[in-house]
C-alpha positions in Angstrom: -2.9 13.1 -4.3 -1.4 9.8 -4.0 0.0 8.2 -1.3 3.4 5.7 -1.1 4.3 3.8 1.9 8.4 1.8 0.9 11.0 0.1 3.7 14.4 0.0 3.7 14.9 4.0 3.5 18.1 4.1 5.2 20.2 4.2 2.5 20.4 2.5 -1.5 17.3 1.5 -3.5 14.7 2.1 -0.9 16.1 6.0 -0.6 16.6 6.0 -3.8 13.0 5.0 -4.3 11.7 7.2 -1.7 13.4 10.6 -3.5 11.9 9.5 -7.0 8.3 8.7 -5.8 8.7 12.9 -3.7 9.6 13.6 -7.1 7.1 12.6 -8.9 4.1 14.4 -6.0 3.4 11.2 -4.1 3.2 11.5 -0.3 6.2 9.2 1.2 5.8 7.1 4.0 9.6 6.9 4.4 10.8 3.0 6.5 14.1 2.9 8.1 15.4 -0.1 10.5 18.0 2.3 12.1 18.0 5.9 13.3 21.6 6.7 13.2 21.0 6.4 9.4 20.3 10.3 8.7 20.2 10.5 4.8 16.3 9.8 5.0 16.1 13.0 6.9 18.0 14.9 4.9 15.3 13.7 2.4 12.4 14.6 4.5 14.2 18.3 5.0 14.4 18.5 1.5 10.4 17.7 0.8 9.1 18.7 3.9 5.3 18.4 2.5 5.7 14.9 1.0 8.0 12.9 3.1 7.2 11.1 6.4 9.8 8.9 8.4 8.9 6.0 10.2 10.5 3.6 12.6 10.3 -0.2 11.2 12.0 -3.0 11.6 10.1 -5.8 9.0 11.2 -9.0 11.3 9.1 -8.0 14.6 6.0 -8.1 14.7 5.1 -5.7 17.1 7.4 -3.3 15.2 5.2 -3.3 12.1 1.9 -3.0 14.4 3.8 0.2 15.8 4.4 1.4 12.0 0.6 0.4 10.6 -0.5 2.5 13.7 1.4 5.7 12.7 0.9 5.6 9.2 -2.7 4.7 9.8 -3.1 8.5 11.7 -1.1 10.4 8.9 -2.0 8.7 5.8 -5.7 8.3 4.8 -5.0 5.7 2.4 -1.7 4.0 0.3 -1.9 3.5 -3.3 1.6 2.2 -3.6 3.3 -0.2 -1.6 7.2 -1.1 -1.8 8.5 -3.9 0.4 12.4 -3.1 -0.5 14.0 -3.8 3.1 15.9 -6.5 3.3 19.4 -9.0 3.7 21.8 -11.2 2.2 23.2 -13.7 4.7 25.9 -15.9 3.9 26.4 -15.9 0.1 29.5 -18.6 -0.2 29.1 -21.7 1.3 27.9 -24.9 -0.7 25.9 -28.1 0.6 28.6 -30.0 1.5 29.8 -27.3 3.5 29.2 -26.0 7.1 25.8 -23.9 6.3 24.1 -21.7 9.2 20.7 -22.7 9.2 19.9 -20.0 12.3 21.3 -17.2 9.8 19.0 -19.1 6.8 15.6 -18.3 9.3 16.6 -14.7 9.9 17.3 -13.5 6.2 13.8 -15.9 6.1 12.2 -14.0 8.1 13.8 -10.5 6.7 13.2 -11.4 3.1 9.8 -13.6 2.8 8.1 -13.0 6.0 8.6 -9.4 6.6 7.1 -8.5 3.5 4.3 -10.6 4.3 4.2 -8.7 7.9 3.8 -5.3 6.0 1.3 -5.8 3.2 -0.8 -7.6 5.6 -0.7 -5.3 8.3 -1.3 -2.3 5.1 -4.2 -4.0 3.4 -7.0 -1.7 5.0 -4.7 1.4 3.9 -4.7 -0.5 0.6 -7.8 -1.1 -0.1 -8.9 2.8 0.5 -6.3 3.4 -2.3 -6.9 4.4 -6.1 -4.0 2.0 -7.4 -3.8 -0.6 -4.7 -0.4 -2.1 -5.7 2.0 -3.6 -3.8 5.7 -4.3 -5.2 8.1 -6.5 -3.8 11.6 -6.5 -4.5 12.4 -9.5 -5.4 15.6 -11.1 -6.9 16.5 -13.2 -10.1 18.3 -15.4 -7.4 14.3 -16.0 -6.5 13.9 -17.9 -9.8 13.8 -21.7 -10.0 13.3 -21.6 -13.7 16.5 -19.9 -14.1 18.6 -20.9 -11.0 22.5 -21.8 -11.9 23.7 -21.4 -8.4 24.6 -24.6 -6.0 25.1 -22.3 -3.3 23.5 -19.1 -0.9 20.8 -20.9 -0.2 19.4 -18.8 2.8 19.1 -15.8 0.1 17.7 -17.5 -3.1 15.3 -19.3 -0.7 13.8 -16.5 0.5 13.4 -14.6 -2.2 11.4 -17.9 -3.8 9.2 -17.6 -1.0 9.0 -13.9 -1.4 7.3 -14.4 -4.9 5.0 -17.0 -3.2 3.6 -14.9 -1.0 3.2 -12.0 -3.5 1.5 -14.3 -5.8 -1.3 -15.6 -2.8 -1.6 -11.9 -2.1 -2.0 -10.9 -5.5 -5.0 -13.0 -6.1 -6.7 -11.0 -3.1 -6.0 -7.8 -4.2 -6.5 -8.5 -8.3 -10.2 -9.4 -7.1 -10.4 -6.2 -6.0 -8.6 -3.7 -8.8 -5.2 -4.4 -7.2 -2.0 -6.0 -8.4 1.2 -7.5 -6.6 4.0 -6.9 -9.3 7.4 -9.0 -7.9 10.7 -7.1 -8.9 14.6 -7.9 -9.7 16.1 -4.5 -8.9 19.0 -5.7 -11.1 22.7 -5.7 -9.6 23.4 -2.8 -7.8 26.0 -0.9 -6.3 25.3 -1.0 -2.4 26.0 -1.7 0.8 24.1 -5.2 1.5 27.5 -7.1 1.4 28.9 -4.7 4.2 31.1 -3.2 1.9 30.2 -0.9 -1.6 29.3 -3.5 -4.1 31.9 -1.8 -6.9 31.7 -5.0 -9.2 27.2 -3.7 -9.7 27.0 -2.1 -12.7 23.8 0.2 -11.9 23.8 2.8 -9.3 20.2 3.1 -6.8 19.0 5.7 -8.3 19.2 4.3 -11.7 17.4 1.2 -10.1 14.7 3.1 -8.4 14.2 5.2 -11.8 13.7 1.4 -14.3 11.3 0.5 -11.1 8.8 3.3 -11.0 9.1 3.8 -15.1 8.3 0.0 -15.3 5.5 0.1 -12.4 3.6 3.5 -13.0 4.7 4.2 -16.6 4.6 1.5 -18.5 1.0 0.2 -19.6 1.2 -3.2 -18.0 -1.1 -6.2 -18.3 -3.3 -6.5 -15.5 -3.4 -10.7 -15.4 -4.8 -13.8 -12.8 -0.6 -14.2 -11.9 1.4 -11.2 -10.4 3.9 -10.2 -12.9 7.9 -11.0 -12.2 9.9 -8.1 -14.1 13.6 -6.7 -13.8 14.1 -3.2 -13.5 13.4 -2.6 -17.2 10.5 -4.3 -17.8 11.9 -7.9 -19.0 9.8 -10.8 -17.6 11.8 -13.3 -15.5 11.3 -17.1 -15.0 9.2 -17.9 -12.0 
């Protein structure tokens, strides 16, 4: 048996993600930030035996206490983690433009922090694990080696710090038979700009399917640095 714990179920990759991983016989813990979205329990209906919905919202604390608490009573260990939750903020302006900075420290503190809220608050669960890895989706806007923007700061920025912190987690859990692997789900077709993205040429589920080949099929490296990879396996510039 293997056990799965990924945010941002309420819809897109992290549903997506969450139907793929029943699929394939893990058990699901199943994150959503908002209860009016139903498609997770539709999900949960479907694969009554293998998917569990939780509450969680990744930028309060006491929130993710609330969720390590539950899954800690149904779940007697996680072998796969998938921090997926997360936001976009203000994509257009450039510096010499009005920039929110107050919008900057929530998609902050969505995209870098909150992942760092949920792997700490999972590590016991993780460490009783066979496979003890933790993915974080990440972004190509993340990349300094490769950045070519002059502008959405708030975004790029925290997704720079959301490979920082996989990378100091990483070197705990590699000590221990773990990995951190960080991950550009590619451009895809949802709803994080408040409208359907229809200029993303890959759907979710095409997403979620390149991130669970690349993770649990592919025979990656196990090495001292967590691994930065796109959807199909390419490595990306830190």
């Amino acid at each position: 048996m293997r056990y799965a714990l990924v945010t941002g179920c309420d819809h897109g990759v992290g549903l997506s993600l969450a139907r793929c991983l029943a699929e394939r016989n893990y058990t699901v813990a199943a994150c959503r930030l908002n209860e009016e979205e139903r498609q997770i329990d539709k999900l949960a209906e479907e694969y009554p035996d293998r998917v569990r919905v939780f509450t969680l919202n990744i930028a309060d604390d006491a929130s993710v206490r609330e969720m390590r608490d539950a899954v800690g009573c149904a779940f007697p260990s996680l072998d796969l983690l998938i921090n997926c939750a997360g936001v976009l903020g203000d994509m257009e302006p450039g510096p010499e433009e009005p920039l929110d900075y107050d919008l900057m420290l929530r998609v902050m503190n969505v995209n870098a922090l909150g992942a760092l809220r949920v792997t700490s608050a999972l590590l016991p669960l993780l460490r009783k694990g066979q496979d003890k890895t933790v993915v974080n989706i990440s972004s190509e806007a993340g990349s300094i080696g490769d950045c070519e923007r002059t502008g959405w700061f708030g975004y790029c920025m925290s997704k720079a710090a959301n490979n920082m912190q996989g990378a100091l987690l990483h070197n705990t859990l590699r000590r221990e038979g773990g990995r951190v692997i960080q991950m550009h789900p590619g451009h895809v077709a949802t709803y994080m700009r408040g409208h359907l993205d229809t200029t993303a040429p890959n759907t979710p589920d095409a997403s979620a399917r390149g991130i669970l080949n690349v993770v649990l099929d592919q025979p990656l490296p196990l090495r001292d640095r967590p691994l930065f990879l796109d959807f199909r396996g390419k490595e990306l510039p830190w």
